[in-house]
SEKOL-971328 format. One record per residue (C-alpha): z, y, x; residue in one letter. Coordinates in steps of 0.05 Angstrom, whole numbers, padded with zeros to 5 digits, always signed. Example, Ala and Ser with C-alpha at 12.3 -4.5 7.8 and 13.67 -1.06 7.14 Angstrom:
// SEKOL-971328
+00156-00090+00246A
+00143-00021+00273S
// end
This chain:
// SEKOL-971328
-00748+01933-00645X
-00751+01897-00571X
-00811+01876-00537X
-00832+01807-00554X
-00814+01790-00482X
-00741+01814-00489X
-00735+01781-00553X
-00758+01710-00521X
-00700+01718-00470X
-00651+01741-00513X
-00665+01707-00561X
-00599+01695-00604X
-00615+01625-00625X
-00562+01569-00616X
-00560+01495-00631X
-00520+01478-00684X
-00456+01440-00648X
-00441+01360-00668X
-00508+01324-00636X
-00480+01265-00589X
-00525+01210-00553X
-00512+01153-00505X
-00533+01196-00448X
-00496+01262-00422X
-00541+01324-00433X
-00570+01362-00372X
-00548+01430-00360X
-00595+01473-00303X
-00559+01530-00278X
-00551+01584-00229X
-00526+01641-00264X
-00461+01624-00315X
-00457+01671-00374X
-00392+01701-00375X
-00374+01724-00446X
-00325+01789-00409X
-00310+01827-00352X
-00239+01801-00356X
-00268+01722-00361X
-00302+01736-00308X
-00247+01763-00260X
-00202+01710-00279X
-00246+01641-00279X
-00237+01604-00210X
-00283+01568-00183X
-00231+01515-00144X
-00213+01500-00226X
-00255+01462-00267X
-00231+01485-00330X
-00285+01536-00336X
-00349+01549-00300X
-00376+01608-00250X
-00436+01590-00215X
-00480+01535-00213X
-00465+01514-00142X
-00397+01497-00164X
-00410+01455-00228X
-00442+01445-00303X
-00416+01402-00357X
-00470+01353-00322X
-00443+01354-00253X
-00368+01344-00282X
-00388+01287-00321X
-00408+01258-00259X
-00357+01270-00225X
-00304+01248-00269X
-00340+01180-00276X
-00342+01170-00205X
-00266+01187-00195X
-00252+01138-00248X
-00296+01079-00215X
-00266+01083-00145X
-00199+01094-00173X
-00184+01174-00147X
-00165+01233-00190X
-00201+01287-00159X
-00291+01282-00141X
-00351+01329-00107X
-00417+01314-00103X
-00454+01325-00044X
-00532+01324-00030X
-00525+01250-00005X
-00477+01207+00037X
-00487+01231+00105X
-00465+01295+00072X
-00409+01274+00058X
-00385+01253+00115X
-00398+01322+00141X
-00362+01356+00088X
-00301+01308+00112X
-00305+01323+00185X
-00313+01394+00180X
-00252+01407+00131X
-00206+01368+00159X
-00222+01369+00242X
-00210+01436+00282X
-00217+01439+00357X
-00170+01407+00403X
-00179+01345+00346X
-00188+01279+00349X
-00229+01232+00306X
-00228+01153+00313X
-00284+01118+00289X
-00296+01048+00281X
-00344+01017+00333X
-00389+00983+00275X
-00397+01051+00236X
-00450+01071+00205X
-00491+01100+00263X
-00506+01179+00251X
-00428+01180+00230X
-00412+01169+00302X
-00485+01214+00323X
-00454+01269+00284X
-00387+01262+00333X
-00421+01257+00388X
-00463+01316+00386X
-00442+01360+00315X
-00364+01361+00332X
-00369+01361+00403X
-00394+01430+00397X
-00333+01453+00357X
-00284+01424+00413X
-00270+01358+00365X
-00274+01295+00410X
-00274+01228+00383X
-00255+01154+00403X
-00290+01088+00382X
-00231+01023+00364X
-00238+00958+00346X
-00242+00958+00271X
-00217+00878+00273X
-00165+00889+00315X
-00117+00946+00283X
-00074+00940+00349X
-00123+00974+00383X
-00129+01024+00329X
-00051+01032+00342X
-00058+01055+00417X
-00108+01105+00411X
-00072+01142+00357X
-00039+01199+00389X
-00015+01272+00376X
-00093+01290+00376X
-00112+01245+00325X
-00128+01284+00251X
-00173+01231+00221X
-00194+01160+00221X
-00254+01125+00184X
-00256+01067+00161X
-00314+01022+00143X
-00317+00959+00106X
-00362+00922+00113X
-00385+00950+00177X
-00452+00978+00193X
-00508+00914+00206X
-00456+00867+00237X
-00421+00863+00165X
-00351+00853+00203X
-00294+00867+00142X
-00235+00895+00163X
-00166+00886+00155X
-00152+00954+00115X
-00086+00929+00088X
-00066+00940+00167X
-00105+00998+00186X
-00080+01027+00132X
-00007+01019+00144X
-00020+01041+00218X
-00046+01104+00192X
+00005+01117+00139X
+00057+01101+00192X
+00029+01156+00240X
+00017+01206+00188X
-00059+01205+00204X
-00108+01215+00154X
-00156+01164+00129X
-00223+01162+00100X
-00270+01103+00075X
-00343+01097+00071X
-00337+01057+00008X
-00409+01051+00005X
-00412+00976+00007X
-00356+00967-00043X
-00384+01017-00100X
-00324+01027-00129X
-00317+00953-00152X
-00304+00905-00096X
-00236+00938-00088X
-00199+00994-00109X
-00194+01034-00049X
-00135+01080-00061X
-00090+01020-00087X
-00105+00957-00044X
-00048+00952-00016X
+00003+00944-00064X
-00012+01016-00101X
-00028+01048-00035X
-00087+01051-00001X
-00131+01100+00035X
-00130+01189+00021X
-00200+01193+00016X
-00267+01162+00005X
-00341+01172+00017X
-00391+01139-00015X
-00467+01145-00017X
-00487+01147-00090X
-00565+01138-00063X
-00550+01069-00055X
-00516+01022-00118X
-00496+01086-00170X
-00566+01109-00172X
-00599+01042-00164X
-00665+01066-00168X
-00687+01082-00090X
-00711+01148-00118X
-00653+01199-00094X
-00605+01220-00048X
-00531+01239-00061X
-00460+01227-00044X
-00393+01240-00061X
-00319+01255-00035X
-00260+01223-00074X
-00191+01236-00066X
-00118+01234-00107X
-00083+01279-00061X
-00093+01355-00095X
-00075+01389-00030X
-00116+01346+00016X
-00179+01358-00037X
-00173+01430-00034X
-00188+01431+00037X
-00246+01396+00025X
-00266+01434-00048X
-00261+01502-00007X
-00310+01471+00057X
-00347+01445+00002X
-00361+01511-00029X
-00370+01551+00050X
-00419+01506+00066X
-00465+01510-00002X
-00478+01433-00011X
-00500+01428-00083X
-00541+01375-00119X
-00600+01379-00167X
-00590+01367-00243X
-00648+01310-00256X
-00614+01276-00194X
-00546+01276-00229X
-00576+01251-00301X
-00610+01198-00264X
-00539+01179-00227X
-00510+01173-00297X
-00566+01130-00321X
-00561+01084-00264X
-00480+01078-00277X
-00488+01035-00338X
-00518+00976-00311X
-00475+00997-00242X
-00438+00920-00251X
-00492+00883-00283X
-00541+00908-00216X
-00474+00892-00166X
-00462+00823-00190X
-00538+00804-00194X
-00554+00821-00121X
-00488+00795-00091X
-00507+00730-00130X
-00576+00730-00095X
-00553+00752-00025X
-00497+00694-00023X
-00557+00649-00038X
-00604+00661+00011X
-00546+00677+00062X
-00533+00601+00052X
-00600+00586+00052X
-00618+00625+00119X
-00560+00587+00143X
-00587+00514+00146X
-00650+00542+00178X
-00651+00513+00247X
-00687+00580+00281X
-00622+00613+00251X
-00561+00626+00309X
-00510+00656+00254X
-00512+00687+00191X
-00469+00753+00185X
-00440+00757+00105X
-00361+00768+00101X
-00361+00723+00043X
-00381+00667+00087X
-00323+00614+00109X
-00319+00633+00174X
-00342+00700+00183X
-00323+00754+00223X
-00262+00782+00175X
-00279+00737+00120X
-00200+00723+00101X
-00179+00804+00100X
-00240+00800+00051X
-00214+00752+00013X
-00153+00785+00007X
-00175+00851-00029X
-00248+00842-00054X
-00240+00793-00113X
-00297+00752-00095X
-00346+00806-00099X
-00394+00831-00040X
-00454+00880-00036X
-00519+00838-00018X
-00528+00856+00041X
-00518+00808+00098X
-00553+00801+00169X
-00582+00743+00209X
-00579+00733+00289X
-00641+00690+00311X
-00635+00646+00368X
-00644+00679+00437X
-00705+00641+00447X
-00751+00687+00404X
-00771+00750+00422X
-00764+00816+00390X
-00834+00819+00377X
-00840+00744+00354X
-00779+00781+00302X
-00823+00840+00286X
-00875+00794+00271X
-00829+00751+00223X
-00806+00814+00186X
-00880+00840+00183X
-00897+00768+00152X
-00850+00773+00088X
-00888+00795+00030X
-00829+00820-00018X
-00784+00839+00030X
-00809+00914+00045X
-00794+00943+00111X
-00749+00998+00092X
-00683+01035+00100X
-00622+01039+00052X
-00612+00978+00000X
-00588+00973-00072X
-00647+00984-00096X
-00698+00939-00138X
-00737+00922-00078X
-00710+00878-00022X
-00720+00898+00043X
-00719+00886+00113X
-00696+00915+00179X
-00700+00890+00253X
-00653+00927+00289X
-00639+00924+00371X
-00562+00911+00368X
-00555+00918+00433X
-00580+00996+00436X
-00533+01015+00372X
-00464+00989+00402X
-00440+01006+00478X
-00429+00919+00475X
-00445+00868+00445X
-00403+00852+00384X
-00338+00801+00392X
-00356+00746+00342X
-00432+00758+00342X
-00483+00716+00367X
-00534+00728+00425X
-00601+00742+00395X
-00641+00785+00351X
-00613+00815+00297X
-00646+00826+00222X
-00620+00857+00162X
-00634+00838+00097X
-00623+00880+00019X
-00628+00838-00036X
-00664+00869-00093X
-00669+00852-00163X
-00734+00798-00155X
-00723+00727-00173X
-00684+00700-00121X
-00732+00627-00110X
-00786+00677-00105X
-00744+00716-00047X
-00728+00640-00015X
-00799+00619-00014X
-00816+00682+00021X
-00771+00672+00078X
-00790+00604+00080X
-00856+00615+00093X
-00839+00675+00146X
-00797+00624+00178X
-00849+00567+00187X
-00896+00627+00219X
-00837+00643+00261X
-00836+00577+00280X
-00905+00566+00287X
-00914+00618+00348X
-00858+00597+00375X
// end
């Protein structure tokens, strides 16, 4: 007879099989039991119709994945330890030196960080366009060009781009696209089929922000329909040894049921207090592509089906100061000064707008820009807040 320690780990107990529950079980794995020699010489790990290691999927991460391909409309998904990851994993499959990569001048920042310093060193130079203007995004294509982001809405400034024409410049060129569809979650529009059933190859998308919902993780994701193009990115994937913890994916799955309920409530209570902040006579514009009038507010229109992340930002008047700004952020008492959004917990970000972009955005006011996150509080709680921020604004004036 075996030692009681061998018996407790080999122990030749095994559920009995029918149990089912609302919520996907949680399988924590390194090493994947192989049941032969032979199963385990011919299981693949590019193939998801088996398993190998634990870096390359459970029935927990696939779950995950398949749910996420579904909501942004894609076929094939990898999870990555969070969005900035992602982006990585993007660059580095798909760039090589002597490449090219254009990046949109509103992107998120340590996208264009990781250009600038990350690919430079493997011989991969980059170009900023215009995101609003996709004739400028025509005449910097050239031979060089492998890859183009795309960002909508963009980073702070909230500019929405026309991706129906990017797009088609892309396509037309042969280039490659990919879109941080951070801000979209998967439900403002489908981002593979916007325009007419076409739409971009690839998307990012920081599941830290609305799939989790809860502020409490980090993760992100690559989506894609095209088999070959995902296969690039499967094998960098795999090189590079990005995995993601188990708890992390449960709690992704969680947040995923009440995904809609959590989008609609805080785009409800952003457009509110967007319109609010925009009566407020200390207010020089109010940056929210749902907005009449904002920068790319009609190519919104045209794809998003009236639905919008809440987020928005708001340029003060020239007249205060960025510490007289500071202060006002500093003042707000559920607004929490804090990076990310989608969370429960609005927050609140001054940022120096004139440091982040090499100029001053076309379309954006002169003054001191603030970013707000609408959380999940009661929304005339959130509007007496600012309300009284802004009369101590006003007050030291």
């Amino acid at each position: 007879m075996e030692d009681l320690n061998t018996a407790l780990i080999h122990h030749p107990y095994v559920p009995p099989v029918g149990f089912n529950a609302p919520q996907a079980p949680v399988y924590k794995a390194s090493t994947v039991i192989f049941e032969s020699v032979a199963a385990m010489r011919q299981r693949d790990w590019k193939s998801k119709d088996g398993y190998t290691y634990g870096l390359h999927g459970t029935p927990t991460t696939f779950t995950l994945e398949a749910k996420l391909a579904t909501l942004e409309g894609g076929k094939h998904c990898l999870l990555t330890p969070s969005g900035l990851a992602s982006i990585a994993c993007v660059n580095l499959a798909l760039l090589g030196s002597g490449d090219e990569v254009l990046i949109p001048s509103n992107c998120y920042g340590p996208n264009l960080a990781m250009a600038q310093n990350e690919l430079a060193r493997y011989g991969i130079t980059y170009q900023l366009y215009d995101p609003i203007n996709p004739d400028d995004l025509a005449l910097k294509l050239s031979g060089r060009t492998k890859l183009v982001w795309l960002e909508a809405a963009g980073s702070v400034t909230m500019e929405f781009p026309d991706l129906i024409a990017l797009a088609r410049v892309c396509r037309a060129a042969g280039v490659t696209t990919v879109l941080d569809n951070t801000w979209g979650a998967g439900l403002a529009f489908n981002a593979f089929e916007f325009d007419a059933g076409q739409g971009v190859d690839i998307t990012i998308h920081a599941l830290t922000k609305y799939p989790s919902g809860s502020a409490n993780l980090l993760m992100g994701s690559v989506i894609s329909k095209d088999d070959a193009l995902f296969q690039k990115i499967r094998r960098c994937h795999m090189h590079f040894g990005w995995g993601v913890g188990a708890n992390d994916v449960e709690a992704v799955l969680i947040g995923l049921h009440t995904l809609t309920l959590r989008y609609t409530a805080q785009d409800q209570a952003a457009r509110t207090l967007a319109a609010y902040l925009q009566t407020q006579d200390v207010v020089a514009q109010v940056l929210h592509p749902a907005l009449t009038g904002a920068i790319g507010h009609s190519a919104w229109k045209k794809i998003c089906n009236d639905k919008a992340a809440g987020i928005f930002s708001v340029v003060f008047k020239p007249k205060f100061t960025q510490v007289q700004i500071d202060r006002f952020c500093e003042s707000l008492k559920f607004f929490k000064l804090g990076y990310s959004w989608a969370g429960p917990i609005s927050l609140v970000v001054p940022y120096h707008l004139e440091v982040m972009r090499p100029e001053w955005p076309a379309g954006v006011a002169r003054g001191t820009l603030v970013r707000f996150c609408i959380g999940l509080e009661s929304v005339m709680d959130l509007q007496q807040d600012l309300a009284q921020a802004l009369q101590t604004l006003r007050a030291n004036g």
